[in-house]
C-alpha angles and dihedrals in degrees: 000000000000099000130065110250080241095051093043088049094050079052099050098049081055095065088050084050094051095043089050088048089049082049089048093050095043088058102045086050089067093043094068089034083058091056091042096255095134097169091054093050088053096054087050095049082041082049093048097047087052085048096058100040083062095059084050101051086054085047085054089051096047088053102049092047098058097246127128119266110226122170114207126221112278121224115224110260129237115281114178128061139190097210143354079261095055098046080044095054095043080054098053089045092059087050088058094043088050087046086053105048079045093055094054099045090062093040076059094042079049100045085047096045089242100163105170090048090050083048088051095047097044090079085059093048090060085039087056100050093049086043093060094045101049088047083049098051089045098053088043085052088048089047099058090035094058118199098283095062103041088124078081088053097052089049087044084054085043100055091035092058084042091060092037087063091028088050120015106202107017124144106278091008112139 
């Protein structure tokens, strides 16, 4: 086995914490479909299924290096909120909370001389970096807009999915 059993546990409880985001986002997707804000419902699905493809990518690494997979239970996310602002900061809150158990995964792949895994997590902790600040900049976006303008907002999350396939990679593109 390639990977510490510590190493391979903090791992595991990631993939719980991914799964539960993907939940969270899910949920906060049909929150604002609910309200008709179907841009806004698309960004947060688009959120869950990244997401999930992050708790499977720590599922593959577990696998090919020889660990246990063990999926955690998942809390039920949040489902009611007060305001767009208030769906958008729990998001961003979550962002910070993910940055954070990342953060300590690799502090543990460093402290172990687990190159390869700190190999591995460095892609999430770019990921990271990009997910903060686009949450950021939403719920800075929210904020300006108020309730009553989020059709601004929607057309702001519109534009914003039309550069990202116009221009992968481009600044503020999701």
């Amino acid at each position: 086995m390639m990977i510490s059993e510590a190493l391979n546990a903090a791992m595991n409880r990631q993939i719980g914490n991914e799964f539960g985001a993907s939940l969270q986002y899910v949920a906060i997707a049909s929150h604002f479909a609910g309200e008709g804000l179907m841009q806004l419902a698309a960004r947060f699905r688009e959120q869950a299924t990244e997401e999930r493809d992050h708790a499977l990518r720590f599922v593959k690494y577990i696998e090919d290096t020889g660990g246990g997979v063990a999926i955690p239970a998942i809390p039920a996310p949040r489902s009611e909120f007060a305001t767009a602002a208030d769906a958008v900061s729990h998001s961003l809150e979550q962002e910070k909370l993910v940055t954070r158990q990342i953060n300590e995964i690799m502090a543990l792949a460093v402290e172990e001389k687990d190159f390869a895994a700190q190999n591995f997590l460095n892609w999430f902790v770019s990921e990271q970096l990009e997910e903060v600040a686009n949450m950021d900049n939403l719920l800075k976006v929210v904020r300006r807009a108020g309730e009553q303008n989020l059709v601004y907002v929607e057309a702001y999350v519109a534009n914003q999915a039309s550069r990202a396939v116009a221009e992968p990679g481009a600044a503020g593109a999701e």
